[in-house]
C-alpha positions as CSV (number, residue, x, y, z in Angstrom):
1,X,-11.1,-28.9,-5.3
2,X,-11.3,-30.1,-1.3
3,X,-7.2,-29.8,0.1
4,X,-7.0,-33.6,0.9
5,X,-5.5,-34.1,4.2
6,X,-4.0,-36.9,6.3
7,X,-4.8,-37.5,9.5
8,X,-1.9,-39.3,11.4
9,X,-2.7,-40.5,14.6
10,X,-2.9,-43.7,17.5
11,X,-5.8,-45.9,17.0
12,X,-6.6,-45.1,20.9
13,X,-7.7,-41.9,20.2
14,X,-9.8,-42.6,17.4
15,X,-13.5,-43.2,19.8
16,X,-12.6,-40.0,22.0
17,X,-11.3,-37.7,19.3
18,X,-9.9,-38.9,15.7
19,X,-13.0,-39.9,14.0
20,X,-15.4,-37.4,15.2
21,X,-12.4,-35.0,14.3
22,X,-12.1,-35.9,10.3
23,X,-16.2,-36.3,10.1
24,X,-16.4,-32.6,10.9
25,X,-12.8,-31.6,8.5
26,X,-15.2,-33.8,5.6
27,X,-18.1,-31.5,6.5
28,X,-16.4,-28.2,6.0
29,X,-14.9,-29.1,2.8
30,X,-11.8,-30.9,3.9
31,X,-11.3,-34.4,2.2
32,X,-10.1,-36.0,5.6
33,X,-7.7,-39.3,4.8
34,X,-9.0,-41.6,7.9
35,X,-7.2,-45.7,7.5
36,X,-10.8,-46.8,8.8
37,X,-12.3,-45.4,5.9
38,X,-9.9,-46.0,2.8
39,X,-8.5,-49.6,4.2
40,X,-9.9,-52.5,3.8
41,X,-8.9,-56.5,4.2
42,X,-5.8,-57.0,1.9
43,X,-4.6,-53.7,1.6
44,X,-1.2,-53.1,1.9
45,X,0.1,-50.5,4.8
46,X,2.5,-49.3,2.9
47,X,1.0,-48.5,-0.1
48,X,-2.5,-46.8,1.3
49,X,-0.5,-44.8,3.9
50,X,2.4,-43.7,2.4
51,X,1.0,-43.8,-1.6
52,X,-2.4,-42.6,-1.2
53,X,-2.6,-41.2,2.2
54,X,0.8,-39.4,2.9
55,X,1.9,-38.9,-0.8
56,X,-1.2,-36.8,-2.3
57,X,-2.2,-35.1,1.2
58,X,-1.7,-31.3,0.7
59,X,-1.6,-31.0,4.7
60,X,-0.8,-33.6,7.4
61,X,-2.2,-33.3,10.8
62,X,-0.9,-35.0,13.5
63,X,-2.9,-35.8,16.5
64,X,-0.2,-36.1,19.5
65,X,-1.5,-37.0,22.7
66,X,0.1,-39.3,25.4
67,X,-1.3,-42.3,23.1
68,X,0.2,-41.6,19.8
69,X,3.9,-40.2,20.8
70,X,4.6,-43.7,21.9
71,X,3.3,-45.5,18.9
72,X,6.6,-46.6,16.5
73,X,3.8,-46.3,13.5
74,X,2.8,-42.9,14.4
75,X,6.3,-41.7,14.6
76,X,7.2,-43.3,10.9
77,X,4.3,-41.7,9.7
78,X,5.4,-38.3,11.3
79,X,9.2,-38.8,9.9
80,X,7.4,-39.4,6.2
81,X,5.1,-36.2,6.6
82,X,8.3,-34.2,7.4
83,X,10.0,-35.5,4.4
84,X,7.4,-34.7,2.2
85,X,6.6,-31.0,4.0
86,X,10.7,-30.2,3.2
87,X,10.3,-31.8,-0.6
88,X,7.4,-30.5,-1.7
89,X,5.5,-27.8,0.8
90,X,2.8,-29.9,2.6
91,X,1.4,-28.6,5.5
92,X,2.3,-29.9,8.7
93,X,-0.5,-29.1,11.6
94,X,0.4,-30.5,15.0
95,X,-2.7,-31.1,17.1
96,X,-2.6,-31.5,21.0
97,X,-5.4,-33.1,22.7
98,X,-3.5,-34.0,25.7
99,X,-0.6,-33.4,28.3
100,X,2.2,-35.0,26.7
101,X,5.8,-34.8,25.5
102,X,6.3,-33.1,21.9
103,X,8.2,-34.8,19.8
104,X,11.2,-33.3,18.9
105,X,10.7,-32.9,15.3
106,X,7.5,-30.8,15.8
107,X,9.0,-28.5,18.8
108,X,9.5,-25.8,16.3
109,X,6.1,-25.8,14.6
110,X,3.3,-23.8,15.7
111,X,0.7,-26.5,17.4
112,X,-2.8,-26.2,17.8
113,X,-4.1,-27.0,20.9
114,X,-7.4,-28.8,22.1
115,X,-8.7,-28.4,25.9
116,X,-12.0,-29.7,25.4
117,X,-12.3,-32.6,23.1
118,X,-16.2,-31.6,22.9
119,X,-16.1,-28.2,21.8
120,X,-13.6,-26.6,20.3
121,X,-14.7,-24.1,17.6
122,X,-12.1,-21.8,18.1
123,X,-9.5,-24.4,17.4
124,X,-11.1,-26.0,15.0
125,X,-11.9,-22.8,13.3
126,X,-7.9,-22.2,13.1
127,X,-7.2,-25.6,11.7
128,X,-9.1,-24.9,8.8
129,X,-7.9,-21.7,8.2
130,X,-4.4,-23.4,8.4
131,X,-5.8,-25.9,5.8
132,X,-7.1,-23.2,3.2
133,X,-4.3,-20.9,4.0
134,X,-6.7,-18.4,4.9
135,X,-6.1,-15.8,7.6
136,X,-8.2,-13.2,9.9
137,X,-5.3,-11.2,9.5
138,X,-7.2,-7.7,8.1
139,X,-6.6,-6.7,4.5
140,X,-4.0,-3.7,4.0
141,X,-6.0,-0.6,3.3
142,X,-5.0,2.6,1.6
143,X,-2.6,4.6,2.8
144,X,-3.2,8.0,4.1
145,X,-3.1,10.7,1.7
146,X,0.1,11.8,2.7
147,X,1.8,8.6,1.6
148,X,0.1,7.8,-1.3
149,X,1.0,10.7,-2.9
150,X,5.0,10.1,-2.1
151,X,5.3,9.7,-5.8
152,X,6.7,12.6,-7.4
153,X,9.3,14.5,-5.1
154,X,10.1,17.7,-6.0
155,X,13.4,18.8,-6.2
156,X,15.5,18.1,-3.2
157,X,12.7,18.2,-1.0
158,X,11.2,15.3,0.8
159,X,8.3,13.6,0.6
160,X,6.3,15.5,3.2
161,X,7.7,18.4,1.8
162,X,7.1,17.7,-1.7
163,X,3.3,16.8,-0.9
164,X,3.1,20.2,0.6
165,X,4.1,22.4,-1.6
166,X,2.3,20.0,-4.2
167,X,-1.1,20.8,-3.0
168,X,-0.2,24.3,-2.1
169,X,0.7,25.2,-6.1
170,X,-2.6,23.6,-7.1
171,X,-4.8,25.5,-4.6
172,X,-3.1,28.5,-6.0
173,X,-3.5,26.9,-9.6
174,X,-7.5,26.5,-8.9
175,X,-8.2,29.6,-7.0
176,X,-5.7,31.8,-9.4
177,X,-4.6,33.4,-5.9
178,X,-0.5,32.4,-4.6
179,X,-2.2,33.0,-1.2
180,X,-2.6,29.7,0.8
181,X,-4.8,29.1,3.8
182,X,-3.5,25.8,5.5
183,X,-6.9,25.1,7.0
184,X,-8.6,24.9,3.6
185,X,-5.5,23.1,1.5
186,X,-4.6,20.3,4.3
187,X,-7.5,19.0,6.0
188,X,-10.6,17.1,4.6
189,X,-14.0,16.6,6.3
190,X,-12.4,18.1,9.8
191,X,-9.6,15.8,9.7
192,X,-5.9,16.7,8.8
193,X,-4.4,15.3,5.6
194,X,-0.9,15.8,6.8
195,X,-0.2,15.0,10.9
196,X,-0.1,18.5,12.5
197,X,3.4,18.5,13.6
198,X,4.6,17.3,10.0
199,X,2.4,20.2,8.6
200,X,4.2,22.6,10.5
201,X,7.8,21.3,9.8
202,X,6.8,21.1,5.8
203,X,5.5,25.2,5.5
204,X,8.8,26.0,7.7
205,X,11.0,24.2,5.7
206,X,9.8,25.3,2.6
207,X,10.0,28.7,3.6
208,X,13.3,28.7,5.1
209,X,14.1,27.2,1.2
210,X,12.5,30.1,-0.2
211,X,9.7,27.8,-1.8
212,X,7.0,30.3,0.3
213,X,6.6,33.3,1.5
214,X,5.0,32.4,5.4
215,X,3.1,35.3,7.0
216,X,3.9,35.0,10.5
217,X,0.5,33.9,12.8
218,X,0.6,34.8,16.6
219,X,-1.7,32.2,18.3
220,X,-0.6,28.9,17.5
221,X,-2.5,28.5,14.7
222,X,-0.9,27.2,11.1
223,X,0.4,30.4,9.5
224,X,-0.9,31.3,5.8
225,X,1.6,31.7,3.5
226,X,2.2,32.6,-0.1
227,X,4.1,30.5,-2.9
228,X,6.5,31.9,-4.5
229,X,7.3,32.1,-8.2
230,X,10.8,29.6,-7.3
231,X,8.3,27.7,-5.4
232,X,5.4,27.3,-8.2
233,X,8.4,26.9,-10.9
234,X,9.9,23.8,-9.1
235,X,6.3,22.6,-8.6
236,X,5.2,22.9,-12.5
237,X,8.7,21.4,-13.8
238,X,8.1,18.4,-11.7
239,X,4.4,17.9,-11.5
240,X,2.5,19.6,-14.5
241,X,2.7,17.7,-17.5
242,X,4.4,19.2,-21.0
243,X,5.1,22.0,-18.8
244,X,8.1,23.2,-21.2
245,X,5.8,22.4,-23.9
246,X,3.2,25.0,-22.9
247,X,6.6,27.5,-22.0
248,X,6.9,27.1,-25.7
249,X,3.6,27.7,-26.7
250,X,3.3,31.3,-24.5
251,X,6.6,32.0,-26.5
252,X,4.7,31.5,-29.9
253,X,1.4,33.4,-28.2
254,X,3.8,36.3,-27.8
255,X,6.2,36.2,-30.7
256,X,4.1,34.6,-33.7
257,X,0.5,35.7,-32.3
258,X,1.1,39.0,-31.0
259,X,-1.1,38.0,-28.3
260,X,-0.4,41.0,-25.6
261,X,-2.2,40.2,-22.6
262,X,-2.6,37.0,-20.0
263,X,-6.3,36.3,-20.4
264,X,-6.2,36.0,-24.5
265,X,-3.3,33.7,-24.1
266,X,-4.9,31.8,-21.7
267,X,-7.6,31.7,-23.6
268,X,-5.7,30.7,-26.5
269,X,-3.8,28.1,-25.2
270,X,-6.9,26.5,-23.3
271,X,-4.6,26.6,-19.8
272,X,-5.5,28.1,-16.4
273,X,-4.9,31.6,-16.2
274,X,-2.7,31.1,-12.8
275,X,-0.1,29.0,-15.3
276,X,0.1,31.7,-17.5
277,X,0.5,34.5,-15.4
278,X,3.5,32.7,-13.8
279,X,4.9,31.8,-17.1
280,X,5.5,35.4,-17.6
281,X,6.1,36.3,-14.3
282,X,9.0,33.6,-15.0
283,X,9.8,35.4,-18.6
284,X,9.7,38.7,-16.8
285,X,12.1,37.7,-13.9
286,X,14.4,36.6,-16.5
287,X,14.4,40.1,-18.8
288,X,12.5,38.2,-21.7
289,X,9.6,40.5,-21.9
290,X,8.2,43.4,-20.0
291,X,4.7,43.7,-18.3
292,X,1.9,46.2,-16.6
293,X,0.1,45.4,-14.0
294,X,-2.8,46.8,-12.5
295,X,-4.4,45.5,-9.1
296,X,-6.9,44.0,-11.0
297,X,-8.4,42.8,-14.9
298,X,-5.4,41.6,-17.5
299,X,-1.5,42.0,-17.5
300,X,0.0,43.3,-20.7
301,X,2.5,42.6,-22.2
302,X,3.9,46.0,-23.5
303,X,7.7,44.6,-24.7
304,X,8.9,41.4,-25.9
305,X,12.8,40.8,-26.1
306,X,14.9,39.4,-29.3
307,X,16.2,36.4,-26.8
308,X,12.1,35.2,-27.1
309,X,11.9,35.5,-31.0
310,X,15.6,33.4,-30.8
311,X,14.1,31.1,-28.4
312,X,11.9,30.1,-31.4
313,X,14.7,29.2,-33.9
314,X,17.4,27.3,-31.2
């Protein structure tokens, strides 16, 4: 439905300003209140103005120029349209078309002013915008990816730091390789995902924590760096989901399956071979199982310990 809106003003202004004013509110959708048009012989002042006009207006403008501040009527009507602004959240839009004093009420409201009572698009576009409660105010976008993805921190770390080492462990989850290339991980289409200096902070930090292995660069370049198994370990417990679930499930592999080598249980448990080589890295560190490894092709597992087949039971 069109806001209705009352227009409170000095009958002096209406030739050089009011009407004209409220014919082109009526065009763009505005259901102006005007006395001239929704008075007639017999009416009473009271109940037009303040019942119809003033009581069901959702904004009030008042036109203030060195005419209307002087007018008692104007200045009721301005008292009433405060009133009802406090009670019940009408808009109050002061409206300037001359030099003159601001009545105190209105000197801490935002006023429009007019210059040229002609043409004034700009103005007038800002009244309606003040009448719809619209805004040229531009819409929030999306964050960069370096904030949207402060969701899950890992451990201790930060959020920068978190995000880091997030995207580090799942380049080395994809490419099946703990060796991480900054310049293919953290920028996209040319530009950096992380600010530079951030970048830099994050791979040094998480080194100094032992969460990667950094391989020092002389250049001034962003130095490669390899995550470690503490580092991928606080990165799956936080981020891969049913992680100690699928720790289980290599535990049956091994135990109940007899599987003996990373690719069949990888195969077996439908996860990526990266995973399941650090699971039993992870086993391995821990005396749970025993391995061989060659530089290349499958890892065997050659020994499994009792504490696995009582990991089943507990």
């Amino acid at each position: 439905m069109s806001p209705k809106v009352f227009v409170s003003h000095a009958s002096e202004d209406k030739a050089r300003f009011v009407t004209a004013f409220a014919e082109r509110l009526r065009q763009n959708g505005v259901d102006a209140w005007l006395d001239k048009w929704e008075m007639l012989p017999g009416d009473s002042l009271v109940d037009k103005i303040f019942e119809e006009g003033l009581k069901e207006a959702q904004a009030v403008i008042v036109v203030l120029s060195q005419n209307s501040v002087a007018k008692p009527w104007v200045r009721e009507e301005l008292n009433a349209a405060v009133v009802k602004r406090i009670n019940t959240g009408s808009k109050l839009i002061p409206v300037v078309i001359d030099d003159c004093e601001i009545p105190e009420v209105l000197k801490a409201t935002l006023w429009q002013h007019i210059e040229d009572l002609d043409d004034y698009p700009k103005a007038f576009d800002r009244i309606l915008a003040a009448i719809f409660g619209t805004t040229d105010k531009p819409p929030i976008g999306s964050p960069p990816a370096y904030a949207a993805s402060f969701v899950q921190n890992i451990g201790a770390l930060n959020n920068v730091d978190s995000l880091v080492l997030r995207m580090a462990c799942e380049q080395a989850r994809a490419k099946g390789s703990d060796l991480i290339d900054p310049n293919e991980v953290y920028f996209k289409d040319g530009e950096p995902i992380v600010p530079d200096a951030e970048l830099r902070d994050a791979i040094a930090m998480l080194g100094q924590h032992h969460y990667v292995r950094v391989i020092p660069l002389f250049g001034g370049g962003l130095s490669p760096f390899h995550v470690t198994t503490y580092g991928f370990e606080s990165y799956a417990e936080a981020c891969v989901p049913g992680y100690q679930s699928i720790v289980k499930d290599v535990v049956v592999a091994l135990v109940n399956q007899k599987l003996t080598d990373d690719v069949a249980i990888a195969a077996a448990l439908k996860q990526p071979l990266y995973l399941i080589q650090h699971i039993l890295k992870v086993m391995e560190d821990h005396g749970h199982l025993k391995m061989s490894k060659a530089l290349s092709g499958p890892r065997f597992i050659y020994e499994v310990s009792p504490s696995l087949r009582r990991a089943l039971t507990s």
